[in-house]
N, C-alpha and C positions, 0 to 999 in steps of 0.2 A: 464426232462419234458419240453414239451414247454411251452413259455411266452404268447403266442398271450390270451388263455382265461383270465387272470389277466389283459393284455394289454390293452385287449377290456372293461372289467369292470372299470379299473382308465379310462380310454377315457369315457366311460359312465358318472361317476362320474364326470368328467370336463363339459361336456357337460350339465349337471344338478346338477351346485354346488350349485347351492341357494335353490334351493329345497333340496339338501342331506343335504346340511348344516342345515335346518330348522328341517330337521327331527330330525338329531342328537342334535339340541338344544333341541326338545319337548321330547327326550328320558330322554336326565338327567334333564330336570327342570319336568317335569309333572311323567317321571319313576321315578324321587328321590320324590317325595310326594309318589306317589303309593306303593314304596319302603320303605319305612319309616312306613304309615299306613299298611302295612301287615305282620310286623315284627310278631304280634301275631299269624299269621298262624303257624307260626315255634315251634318244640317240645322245651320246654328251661328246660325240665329234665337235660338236661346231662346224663342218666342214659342208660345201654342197656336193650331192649325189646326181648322178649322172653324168657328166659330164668327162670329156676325155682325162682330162687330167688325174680324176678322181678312179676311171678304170684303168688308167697306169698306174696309182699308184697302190691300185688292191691286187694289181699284179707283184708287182714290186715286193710288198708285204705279206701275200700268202707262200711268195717264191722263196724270198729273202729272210724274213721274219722281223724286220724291223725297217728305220728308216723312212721312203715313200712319204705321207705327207705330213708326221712328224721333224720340226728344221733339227739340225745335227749341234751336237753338243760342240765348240771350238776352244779348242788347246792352243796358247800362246806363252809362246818363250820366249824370253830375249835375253842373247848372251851377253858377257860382257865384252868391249869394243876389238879387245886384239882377236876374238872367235871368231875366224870361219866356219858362216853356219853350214856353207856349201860342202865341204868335205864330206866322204863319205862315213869316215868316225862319229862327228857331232851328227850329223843329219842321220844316221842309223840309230846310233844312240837316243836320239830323241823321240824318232818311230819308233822305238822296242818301252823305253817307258812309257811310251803311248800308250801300244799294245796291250802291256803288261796290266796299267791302272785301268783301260776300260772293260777288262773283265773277259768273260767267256759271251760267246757270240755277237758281239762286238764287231763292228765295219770301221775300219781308218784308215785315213790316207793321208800323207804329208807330201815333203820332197824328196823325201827317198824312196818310197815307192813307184814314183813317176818321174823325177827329173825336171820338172814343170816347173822354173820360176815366180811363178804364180804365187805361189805357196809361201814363198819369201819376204818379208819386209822391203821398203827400198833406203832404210836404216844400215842396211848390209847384218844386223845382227838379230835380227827376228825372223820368228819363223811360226808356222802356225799349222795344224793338223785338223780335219775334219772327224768328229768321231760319231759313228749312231749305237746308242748305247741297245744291248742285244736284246732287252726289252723295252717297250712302248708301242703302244698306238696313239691312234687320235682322237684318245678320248680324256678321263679325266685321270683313271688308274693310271693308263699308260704314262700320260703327260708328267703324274705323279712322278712315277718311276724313272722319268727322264731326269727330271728337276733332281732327287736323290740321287741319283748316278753322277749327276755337275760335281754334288761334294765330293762325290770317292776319288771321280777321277784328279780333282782338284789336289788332295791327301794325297794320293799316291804319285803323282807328275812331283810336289815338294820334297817327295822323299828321296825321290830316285834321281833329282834333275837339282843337287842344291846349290850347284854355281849359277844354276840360273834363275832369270824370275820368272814365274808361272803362274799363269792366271787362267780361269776358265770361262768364257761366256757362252752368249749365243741367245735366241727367242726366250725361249722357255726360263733359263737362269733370269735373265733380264725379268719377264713376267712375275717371277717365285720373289726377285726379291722387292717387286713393289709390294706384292701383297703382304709379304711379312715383314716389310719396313713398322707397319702401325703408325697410325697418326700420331701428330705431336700432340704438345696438352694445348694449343689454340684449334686443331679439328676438332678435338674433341669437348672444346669447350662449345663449337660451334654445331655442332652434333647433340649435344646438352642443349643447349637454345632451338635450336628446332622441334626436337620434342618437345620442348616445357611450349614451345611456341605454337606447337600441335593440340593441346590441349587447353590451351587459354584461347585460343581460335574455334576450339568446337563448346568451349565452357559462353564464353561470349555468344557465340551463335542461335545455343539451344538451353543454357540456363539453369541446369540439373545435371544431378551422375547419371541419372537413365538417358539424357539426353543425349550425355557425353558418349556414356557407353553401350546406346543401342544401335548408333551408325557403323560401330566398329565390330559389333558381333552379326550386324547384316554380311558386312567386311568378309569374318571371317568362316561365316556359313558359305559366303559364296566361295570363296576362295576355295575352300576346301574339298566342297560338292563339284566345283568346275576342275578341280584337282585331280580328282576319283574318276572320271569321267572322260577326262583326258589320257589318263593311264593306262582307262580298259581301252581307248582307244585305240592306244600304243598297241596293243599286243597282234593287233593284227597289222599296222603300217607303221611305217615310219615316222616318228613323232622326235623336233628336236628337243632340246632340253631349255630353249629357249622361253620357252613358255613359263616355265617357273618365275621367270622375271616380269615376266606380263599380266599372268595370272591374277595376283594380290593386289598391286598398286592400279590397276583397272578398276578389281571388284572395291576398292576403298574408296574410291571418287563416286563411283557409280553408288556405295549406300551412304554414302554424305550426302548427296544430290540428290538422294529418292528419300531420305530421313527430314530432309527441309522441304519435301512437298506438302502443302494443306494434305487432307484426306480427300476431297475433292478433287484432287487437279494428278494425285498422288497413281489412281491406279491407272489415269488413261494414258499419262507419261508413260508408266512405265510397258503397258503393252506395246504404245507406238516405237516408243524408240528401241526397246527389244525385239518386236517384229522388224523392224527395218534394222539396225546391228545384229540379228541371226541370219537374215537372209544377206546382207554382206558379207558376212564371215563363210557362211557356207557356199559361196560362188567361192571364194579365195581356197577355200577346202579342195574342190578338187582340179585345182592346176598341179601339171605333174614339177611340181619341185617342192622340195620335201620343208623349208623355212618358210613357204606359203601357205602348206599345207598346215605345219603347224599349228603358225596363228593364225590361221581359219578357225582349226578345230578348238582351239582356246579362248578364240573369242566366241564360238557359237557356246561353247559352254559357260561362258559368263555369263553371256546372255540368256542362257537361259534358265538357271540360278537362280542368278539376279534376279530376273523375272518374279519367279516362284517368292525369292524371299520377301520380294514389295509387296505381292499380294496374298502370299499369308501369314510372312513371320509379322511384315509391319504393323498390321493392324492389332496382333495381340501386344504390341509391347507398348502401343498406343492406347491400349485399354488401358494398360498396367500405371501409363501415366497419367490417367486421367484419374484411375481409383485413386492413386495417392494424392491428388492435387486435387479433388470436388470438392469447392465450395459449399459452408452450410446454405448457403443463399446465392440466386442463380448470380451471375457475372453479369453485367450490360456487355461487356465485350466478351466476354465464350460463349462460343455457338454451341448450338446444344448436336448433336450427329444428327436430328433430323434437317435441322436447316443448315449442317456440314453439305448434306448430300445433297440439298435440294439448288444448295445456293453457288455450288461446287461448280456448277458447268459455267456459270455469271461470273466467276473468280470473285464472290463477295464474302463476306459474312454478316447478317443480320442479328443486330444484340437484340434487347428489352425492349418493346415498343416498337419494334420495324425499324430502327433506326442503324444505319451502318456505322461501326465505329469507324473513328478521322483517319481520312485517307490520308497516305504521301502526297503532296501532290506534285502535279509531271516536273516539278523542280524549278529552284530557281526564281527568277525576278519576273512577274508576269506569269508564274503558272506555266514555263517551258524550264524545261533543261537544256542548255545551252552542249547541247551533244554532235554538233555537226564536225565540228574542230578537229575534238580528241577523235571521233571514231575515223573521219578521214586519214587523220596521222597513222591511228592504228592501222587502217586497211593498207595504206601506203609503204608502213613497215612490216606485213605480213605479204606483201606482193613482192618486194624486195628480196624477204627473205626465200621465197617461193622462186625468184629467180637465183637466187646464190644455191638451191638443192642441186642450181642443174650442172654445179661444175662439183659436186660432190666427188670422190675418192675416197671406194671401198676397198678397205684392205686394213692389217695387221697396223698400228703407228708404226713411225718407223723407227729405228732401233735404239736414239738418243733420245727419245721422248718418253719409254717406258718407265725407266728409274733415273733420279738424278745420281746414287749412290750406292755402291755396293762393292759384294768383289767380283759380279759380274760387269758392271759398270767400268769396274778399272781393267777387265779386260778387256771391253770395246773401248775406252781408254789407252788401250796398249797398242792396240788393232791402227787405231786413227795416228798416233803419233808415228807409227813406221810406216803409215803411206798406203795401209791394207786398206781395200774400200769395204762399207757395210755392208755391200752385196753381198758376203761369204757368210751374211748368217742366215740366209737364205738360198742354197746352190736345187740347184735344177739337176735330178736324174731321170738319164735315158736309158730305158728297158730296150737292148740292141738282142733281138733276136735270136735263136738255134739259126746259124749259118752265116750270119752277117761278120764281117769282119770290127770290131770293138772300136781299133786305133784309126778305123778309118773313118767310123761314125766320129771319134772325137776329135779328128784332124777335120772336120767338116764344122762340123759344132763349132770349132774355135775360132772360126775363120768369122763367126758371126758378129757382128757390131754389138759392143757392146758386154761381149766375155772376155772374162782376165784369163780364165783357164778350161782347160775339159782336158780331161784324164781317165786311160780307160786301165783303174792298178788292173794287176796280173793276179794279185795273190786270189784264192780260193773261194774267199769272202763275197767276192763279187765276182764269180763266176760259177755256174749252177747249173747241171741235165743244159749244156749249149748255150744255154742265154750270159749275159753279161752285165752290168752296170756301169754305165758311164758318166763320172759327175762332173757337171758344169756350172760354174761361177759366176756369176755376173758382178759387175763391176757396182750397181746400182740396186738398191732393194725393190722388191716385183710391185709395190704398192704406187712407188712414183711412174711418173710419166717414162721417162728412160728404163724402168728395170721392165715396166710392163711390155713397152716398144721388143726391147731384148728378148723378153721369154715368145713373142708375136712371130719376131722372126726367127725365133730357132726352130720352133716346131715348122716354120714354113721352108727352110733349109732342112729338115729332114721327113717331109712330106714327098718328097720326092721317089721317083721307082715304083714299085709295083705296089707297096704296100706302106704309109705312115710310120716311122716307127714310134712310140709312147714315150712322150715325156712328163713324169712327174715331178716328185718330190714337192718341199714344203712353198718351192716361190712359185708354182700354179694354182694354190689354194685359191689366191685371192681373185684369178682370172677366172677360174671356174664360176665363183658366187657369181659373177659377172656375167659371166653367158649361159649359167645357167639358172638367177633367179631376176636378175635386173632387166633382162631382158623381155622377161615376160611381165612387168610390171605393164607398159604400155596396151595391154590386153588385159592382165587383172584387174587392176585400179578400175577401170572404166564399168566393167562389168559386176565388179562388187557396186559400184556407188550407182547401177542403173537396178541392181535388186534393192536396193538401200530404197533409193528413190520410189519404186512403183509399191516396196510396201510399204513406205512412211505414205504415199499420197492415198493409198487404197483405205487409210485408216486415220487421215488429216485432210489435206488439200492439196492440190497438186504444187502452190505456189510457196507455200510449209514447206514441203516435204524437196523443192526445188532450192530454198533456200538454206535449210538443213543439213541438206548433202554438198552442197557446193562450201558452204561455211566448214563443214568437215574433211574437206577435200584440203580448203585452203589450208587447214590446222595440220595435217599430218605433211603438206609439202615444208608448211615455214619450217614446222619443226627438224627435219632433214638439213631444213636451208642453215636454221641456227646450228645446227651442229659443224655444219662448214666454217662457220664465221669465225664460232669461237675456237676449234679444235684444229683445223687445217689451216685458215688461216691467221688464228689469233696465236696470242702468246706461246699458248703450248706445241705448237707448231710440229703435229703430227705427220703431216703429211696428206695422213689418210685417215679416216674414219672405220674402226671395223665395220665387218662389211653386214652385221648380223643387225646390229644397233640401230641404224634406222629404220629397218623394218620393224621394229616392236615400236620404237619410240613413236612412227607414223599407224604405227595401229592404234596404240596408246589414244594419241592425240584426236581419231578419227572417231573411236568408240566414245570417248569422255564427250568431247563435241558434238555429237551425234545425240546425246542422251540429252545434254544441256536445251539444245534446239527443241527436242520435244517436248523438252518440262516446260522452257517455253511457250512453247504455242497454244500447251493444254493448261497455261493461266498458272503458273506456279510463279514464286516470287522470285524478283530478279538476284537477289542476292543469291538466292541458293548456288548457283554456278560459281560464283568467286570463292565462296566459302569450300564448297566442295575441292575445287581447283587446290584451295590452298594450304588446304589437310594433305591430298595427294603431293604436294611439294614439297610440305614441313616434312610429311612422313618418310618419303624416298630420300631425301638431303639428309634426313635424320639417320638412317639404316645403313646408308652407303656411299657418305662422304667420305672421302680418303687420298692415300696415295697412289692406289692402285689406276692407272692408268685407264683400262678398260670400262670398269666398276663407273670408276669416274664419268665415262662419255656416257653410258647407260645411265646414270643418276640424272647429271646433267641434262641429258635429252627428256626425260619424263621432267623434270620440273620445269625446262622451259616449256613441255609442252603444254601444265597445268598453268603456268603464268601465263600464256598467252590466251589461254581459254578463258583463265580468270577477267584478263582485259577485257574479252570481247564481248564474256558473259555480261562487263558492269556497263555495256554501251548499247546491246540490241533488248526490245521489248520488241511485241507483237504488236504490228502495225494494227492502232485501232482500239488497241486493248485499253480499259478502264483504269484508274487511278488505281494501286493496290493496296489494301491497309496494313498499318505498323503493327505488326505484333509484338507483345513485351515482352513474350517466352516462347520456349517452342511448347507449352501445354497449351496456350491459346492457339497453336496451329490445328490441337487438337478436337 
């Protein structure tokens, strides 16, 4: 493609650098306020919309006012051995400190309210209660509120109950207290090494503070401007909150990667690979599920940003480094910008005398790089890993893998030593109808494979203008193969008669993301990477832009795959993967890879992509390594997806392409 339209634009941009400049400064100082104050436009459910489970449970919550796909706070006692917990004394008494500690509008149910053995240890001296605290949604306030409500009720069950032991868990506890665990002083020694390792990586790279510090104010121009833009988008659809995560650690690899382009090779990179990742992202924009929807729209706003800031913030800052670093006397190696431009399409640069400075050469003993080896192995182990995405497992980890420690922890603790299964932190409600009989939906319920209990209480709480709440237990958490199978067959045992009746609560979440975003992946995916393709070839070649897309196909599948290996199947042994996580991480992976291919083809140097890659990894290891469970699979997934990019980056060139020359700083790139 030709140079002169980008040519013409950095000459624009010189010619009006204090005005561009100003602009880009009022983008991030006055876009990061604006940016910041409209984080509330954003959905911060986490949850997927449409889907049945999702309209049960907004039934549920505008009837009821809490509960639905919020999981329920749980109350564990354990008396000491001569108590009968079954009598009607202690097991009253223990529902009424229930009662009492979870507050006003408040839903709970134990063994006294129903009779249900369920509810019992097989300790013979435990007992345990489900409570939904009378405030909460599904969102981040709510969740808030939930997590604060665990201590009250925890206070108040010690006060009232002190023969016995009393502990509180459940999702949400488990969640609250990874995050406020804090790392020890070795993460955060390691967290300290990543940064400092973040900036000796771009100090080595580029050789200067403006070097250091002008990839990172691309960084955060985009960030911000794709911020602002995503917000206003919010206000008219649904936008999750997801994007915040994808946002930043995108736009930083993306100006690593366009910061280490010659000027030359710099602005056609960046149209190609921004025309082909906006027009992926805007296919992925309008499928009707609202986590696609998202990052579409977040990525079409990087992209196009990004864009803008390569082709006119970069070239002022490139001025600014050339003014401070001009020789009294010309350089045999710095190109002067006229034969930058001229020489830019050739991927050369010509010193003093027509003569190119000493190339790399293609490596090695003989003038080859001995490259067939390693990149085999790598394709080998990114095929692998692209076969491990497909036994993937979306959903919440499951309940012993959130925190190792806490006083949530000692009551899932408490839970497992009396024989109670995990599945109670997760119970399934059925919204039973004006007219339907309650005890007879939950005599049908119970009969299903795979529930410990279903119980329709009678008290007031869960009963409302006819309708009813009926909660059901599963023995298994809804993430594994069994809890899923469970929750499958109970809406298909109450699918029956004239009309479905609605099952929510919090163990459908994960089945909904499922049928209602993964399923449509087999129709998006293909239809983003066939926009990708036609407008990477329309502006390369078709055998570029086929290579391109497939190489970023393969990046967002491993990356998925690694998350299986090491999260579900490896040590930490979740179970499941949330279900939100590899859709960013695979966006992640497919935009960064995407860009790399095109700096590629348009003659940019090979290191650029590793280098870029490995800032993107220092920096997210750096920000959000921890204890937090979730935080954790998120970090995790973005840096293997920048390590594996970095790999692939340090083993493909363009077939044909010229020897590239060494440069000894990044002012000679300039």
């Amino acid at each position: 493609m030709s140079t002169e339209p980008t040519v013409r634009v950095g000459d624009f941009a010189l010619r009006h650098r204090v005005a561009l400049g100003a602009v880009w400064l009022l983008v991030l100082l006055l876009g990061g306020a604006v940016a910041v104050a409209g984080l509330g436009r954003l959905d911060q459910s986490f949850t997927a919309s449409g889907g049945p489970g999702h309209r049960a449970n907004q039934a549920i919550q505008e009837r009821y006012g809490n509960g639905a796909a919020v999981a329920p706070l749980v109350a564990v006692a354990s008396w000491p051995a001569a108590t009968d917990v079954r009598t009607a004394e202690t097991a009253g008494r223990f529902a009424d400190a229930v009662r009492r500690a979870a507050g006003p509008g408040a839903r709970t149910v134990s063994f006294a309210g129903t009779g249900d053995e369920g509810f019992l240890g097989a300790d013979g001296r435990t007992v345990y209660a489900l409570v939904y605290p009378g405030a909460g949604k599904p969102d981040l306030a709510g969740l808030a509120a939930v997590e604060a409500a665990a201590g009250t009720l925890r206070a108040g069950l010690r006060s009232a109950l002190p023969a016995a032991r009393v502990e509180v868990t459940g999702v949400l506890p488990l969640q609250h207290d990874s995050a406020v665990a804090g790392p020890g002083p070795a993460v955060l020694a390691v967290k300290a090494g990543c940064a400092l390792g973040l900036l000796v990586l771009l100090v080595l790279a580029f050789r200067s503070p403006l070097g250091v510090a002008a990839p990172l104010l691309l960084a955060g121009v985009t960030s911000v401007g794709a911020l602002v833009l995503v917000e206003a988008v919010a206000g008219f659809t649904e936008i999750s909150f997801i994007v915040v995560y994808l946002v930043p650690v995108t736009a930083l690899v993306l100006a690593v990667h366009r910061w280490a382009q010659p000027p030359g090779t710099a602005g056609r990179s960046a149209v190609a690979a921004g025309a082909a990742g906006a027009a992926a992202c805007a296919v992925l924009a309008v499928f009707p599920a609202a986590f696609l929807r998202s990052i579409g729209v977040a990525g079409l706003a990087v992209w196009v940003v990004g864009t803008a800031a390569s082709l006119t913030l970069t070239p002022v800052l490139r001025s600014l480094a050339t003014r401070r670093t001009r020789p009294s006397r010309p350089s045999p190696t710095a190109p002067t910008a006229v034969t930058a431009r001229t020489a830019g399409a050739a991927g050369t640069a010509r010193g003093r005398g027509g003569r190119r400075p000493r190339a790399v050469p293609a490596a090695g003993r003989g003038g080859r790089r001995p490259r067939a080896a390693p990149a085999a192995v790598g394709l080998a182990l990114l095929v692998l890993l692209a076969g491990a995405a497909t036994q993937l497992r979306v959903g919440n980890p499951e309940a012993h893998a959130l925190v190792a420690a806490g006083p949530a922890r000692d009551g899932l603790d408490r839970l497992s030593a009396a024989g109670v299964p995990s599945g109670v932190l997760n119970p399934l409600e059925v919204l039973v109808p004006a007219g339907m009989d309650a005890e007879a939906v939950a005599a049908r319920a119970a009969r299903v494979p795979g529930v410990l209990l279903a119980a329709a209480p009678a008290a007031a709480d869960w009963r409302r203008d006819g309708s009813a709440v009926v909660v059901v237990v599963p023995e298994e958490e809804p993430m594994t193969a069994a809890g899923a199978a469970t929750v499958t067959a109970l809406r298909s045992a109450l699918s029956g008669g004239t009309a479905a009746i609605p099952v929510g609560g919090s163990g459908v979440v994960d089945r909904d993301l499922v049928d209602g975003v993964y399923r449509l992946l087999p129709f998006a995916v293909p239809a983003a990477a066939l926009a990708a393709f036609l407008a990477l070839a329309a502006l390369t070649t078709a055998g570029t832009a086929a290579r391109a897309v497939s190489g970023a196909l393969l990046a967002a599948v491993a990356a998925a795959g690694a998350l299986t290996v090491l999260w579900q199947w490896g040590p930490p042994g979740t179970g499941a993967v949330t279900g939100w996580v590899p859709l960013v991480v695979g966006a992640f992976a497919f935009c960064v890879s995407l860009d790399r291919w095109a700096a590629s083809a348009a003659g940019g140097p090979g290191w650029a992509g590793p280098v870029a890659a490995g800032a993107g990894a220092l920096a997210v290891l750096a920000v959000g390594i921890g204890p937090q469970v979730e935080l954790a699979l998120l970090v995790s997934g973005f840096a293997m997806a920048a390590l594996f990019d970095a790999l692939a980056g340090g083993h493909r060139t363009p077939p044909g392409s010229p020897a590239r020359p060494t440069y000894r700083s990044s002012f000679q790139l300039v």
